[in-house]
VMD Tcl script that draws the C-alpha trace (Angstrom):
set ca {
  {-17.08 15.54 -4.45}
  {-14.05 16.70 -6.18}
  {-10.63 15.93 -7.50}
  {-8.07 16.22 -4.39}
  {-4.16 15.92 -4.92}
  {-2.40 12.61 -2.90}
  {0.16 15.25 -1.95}
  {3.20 13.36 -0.54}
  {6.56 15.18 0.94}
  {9.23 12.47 1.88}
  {11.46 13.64 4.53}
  {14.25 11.21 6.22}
  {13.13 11.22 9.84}
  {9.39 10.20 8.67}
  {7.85 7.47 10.86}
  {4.41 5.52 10.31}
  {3.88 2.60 12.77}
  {1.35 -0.21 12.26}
  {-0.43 -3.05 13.87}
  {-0.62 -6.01 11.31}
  {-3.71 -8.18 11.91}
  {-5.11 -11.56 10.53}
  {-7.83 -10.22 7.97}
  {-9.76 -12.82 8.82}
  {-9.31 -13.63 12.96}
  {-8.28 -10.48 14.19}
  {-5.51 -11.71 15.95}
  {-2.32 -9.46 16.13}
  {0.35 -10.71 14.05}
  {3.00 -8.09 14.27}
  {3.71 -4.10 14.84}
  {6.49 -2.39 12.81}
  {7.17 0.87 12.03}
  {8.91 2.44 9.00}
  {11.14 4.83 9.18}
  {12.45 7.18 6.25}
  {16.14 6.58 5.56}
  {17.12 7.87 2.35}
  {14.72 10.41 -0.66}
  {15.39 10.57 -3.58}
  {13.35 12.48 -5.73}
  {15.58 13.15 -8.90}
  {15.69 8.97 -9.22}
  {11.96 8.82 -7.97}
  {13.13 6.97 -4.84}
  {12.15 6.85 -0.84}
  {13.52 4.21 1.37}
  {12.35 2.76 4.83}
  {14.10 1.06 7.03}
  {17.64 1.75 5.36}
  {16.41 0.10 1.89}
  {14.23 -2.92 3.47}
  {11.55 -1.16 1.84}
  {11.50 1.22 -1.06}
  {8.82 3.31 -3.29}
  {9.04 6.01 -5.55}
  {8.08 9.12 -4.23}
  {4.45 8.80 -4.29}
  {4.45 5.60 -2.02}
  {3.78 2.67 -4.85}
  {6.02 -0.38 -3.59}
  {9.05 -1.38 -5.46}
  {10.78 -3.36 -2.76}
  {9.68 -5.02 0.13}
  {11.91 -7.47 1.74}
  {13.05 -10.08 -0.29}
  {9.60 -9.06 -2.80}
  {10.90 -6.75 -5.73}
  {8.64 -5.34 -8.52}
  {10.22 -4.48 -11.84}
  {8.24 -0.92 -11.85}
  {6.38 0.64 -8.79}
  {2.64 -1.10 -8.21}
  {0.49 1.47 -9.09}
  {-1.79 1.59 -6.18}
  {-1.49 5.49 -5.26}
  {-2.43 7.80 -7.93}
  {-1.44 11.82 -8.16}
  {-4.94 12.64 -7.86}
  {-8.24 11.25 -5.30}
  {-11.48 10.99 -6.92}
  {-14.60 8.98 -6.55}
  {-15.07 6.59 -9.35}
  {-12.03 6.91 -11.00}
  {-10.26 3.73 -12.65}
  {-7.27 2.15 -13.52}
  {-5.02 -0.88 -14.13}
  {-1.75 -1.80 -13.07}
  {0.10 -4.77 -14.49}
  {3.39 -6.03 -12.45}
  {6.37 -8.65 -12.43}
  {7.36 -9.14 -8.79}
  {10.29 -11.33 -7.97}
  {9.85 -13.62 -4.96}
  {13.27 -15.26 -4.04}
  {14.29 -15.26 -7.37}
  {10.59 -17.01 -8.79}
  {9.54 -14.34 -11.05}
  {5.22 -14.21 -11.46}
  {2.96 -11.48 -13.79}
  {-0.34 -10.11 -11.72}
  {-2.51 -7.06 -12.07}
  {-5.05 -5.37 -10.19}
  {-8.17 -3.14 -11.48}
  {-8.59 -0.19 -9.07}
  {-11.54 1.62 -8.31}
  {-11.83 4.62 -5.63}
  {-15.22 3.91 -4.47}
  {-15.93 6.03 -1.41}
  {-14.74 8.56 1.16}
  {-15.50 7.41 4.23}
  {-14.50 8.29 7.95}
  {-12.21 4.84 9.17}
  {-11.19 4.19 12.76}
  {-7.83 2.89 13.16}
  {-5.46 3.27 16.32}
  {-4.25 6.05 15.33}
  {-7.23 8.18 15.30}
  {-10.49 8.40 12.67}
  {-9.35 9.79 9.24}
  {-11.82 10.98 6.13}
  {-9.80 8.78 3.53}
  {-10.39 7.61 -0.08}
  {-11.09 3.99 -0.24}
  {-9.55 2.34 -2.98}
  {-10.91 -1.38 -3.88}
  {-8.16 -3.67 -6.39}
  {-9.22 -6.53 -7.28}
  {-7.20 -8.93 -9.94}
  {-4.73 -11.76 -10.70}
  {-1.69 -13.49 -10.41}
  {-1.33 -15.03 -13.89}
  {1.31 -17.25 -13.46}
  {0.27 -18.73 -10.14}
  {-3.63 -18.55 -10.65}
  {-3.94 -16.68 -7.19}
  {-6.92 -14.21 -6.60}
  {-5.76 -10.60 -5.10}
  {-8.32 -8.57 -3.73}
  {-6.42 -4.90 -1.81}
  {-8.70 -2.59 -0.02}
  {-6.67 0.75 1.01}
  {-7.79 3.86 2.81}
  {-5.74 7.21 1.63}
  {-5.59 10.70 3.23}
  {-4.60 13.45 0.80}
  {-1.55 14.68 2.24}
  {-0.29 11.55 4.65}
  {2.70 9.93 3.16}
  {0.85 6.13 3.72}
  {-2.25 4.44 4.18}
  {-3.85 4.50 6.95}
  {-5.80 1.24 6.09}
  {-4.52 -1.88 3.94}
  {-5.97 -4.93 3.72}
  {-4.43 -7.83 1.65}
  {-6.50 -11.25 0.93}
  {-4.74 -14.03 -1.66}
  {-6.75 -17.04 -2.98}
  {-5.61 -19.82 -4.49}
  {-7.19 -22.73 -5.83}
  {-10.08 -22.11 -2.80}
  {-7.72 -21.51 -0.05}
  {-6.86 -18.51 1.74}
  {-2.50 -18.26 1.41}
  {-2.48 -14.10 2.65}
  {-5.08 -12.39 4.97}
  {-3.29 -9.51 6.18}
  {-5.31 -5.71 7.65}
  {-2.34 -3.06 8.73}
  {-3.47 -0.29 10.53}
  {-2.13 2.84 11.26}
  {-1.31 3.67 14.85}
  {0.72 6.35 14.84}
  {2.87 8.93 12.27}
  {5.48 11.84 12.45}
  {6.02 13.81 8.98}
  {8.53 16.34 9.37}
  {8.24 17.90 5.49}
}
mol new
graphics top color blue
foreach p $ca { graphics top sphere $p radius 0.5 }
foreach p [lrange $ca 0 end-1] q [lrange $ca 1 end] { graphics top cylinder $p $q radius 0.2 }
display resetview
């Protein structure tokens, strides 16, 4: 019960390493870590990975490799609380094709989740939408901890036209947060 700030302090040095999974196998795909390069907070900016990845300062994606979003995906909000709502409506630019989505997010539990980096009480936060111009289902399940600077949990499943295209789970396996 309660209303619980996200509470995020970007400092360069910040690390969060993952283990990227198929959604749907469980086979390991990949482990990568991200590492704070540059804040920002006057321009509402944090990089990783000296700009391979960027957000604004409370973690919603505006860059991620060659994927850019014309305003940050709303996926983290200021505040945690059970049953509250909201939409957020995107461009993203894939390689220069440009597509419109949105997701409707719902935080619909707090739960205890094992990953490798330990077992959290996090937020879980269900999005569930479209990709308009491509006709692709998106369906996000994340896991937030008020005060850790990223997810612990993310799990990413595309559909289109009956066919799986992403099934991605990243979990957290370890973090350093120096602010």
């Amino acid at each position: 019960a309660g209303t619980y700030p996200l509470s995020r302090k970007f400092t360069v040095g910040d690390e969060a390493s993952f283990v990227q999974t198929d959604y749907l196998t469980g086979v390991e795909v990949n482990r990568y870590t991200l590492r704070v390069t540059r804040v920002d907070e006057d321009a509402d900016r944090v990089e990783y990975n000296n700009g391979l990845m960027i957000s604004d300062t409370m973690g919603n994606s505006l860059k991620r490799g060659q994927l850019v979003f014309d305003a940050p995906v709303q996926f983290n909000p200021a505040e945690l609380q059970i049953g509250k709502k909201w939409t957020a409506s995107f461009k993203r630019t894939d390689a220069g094709r440009v597509s419109f989505a949105f997701y409707d997010l719902n935080i619909v539990s707090r739960e205890k989740v094992k990953v490798p980096a330990g077992e959290f009480d996090a937020f879980k936060i269900e999005a569930r939408g479209w990709n308009r111009t491509e006709g692709a289902q998106l369906e996000v399940n994340q896991w937030l901890v008020p005060g850790l600077n990223i997810h612990v949990k993310f799990e990413w499943v595309v559909r289109s036209r009956g066919h799986y295209v992403v099934t991605q789970r990243h979990e957290l396996v370890s973090i350093k947060q120096l602010g």
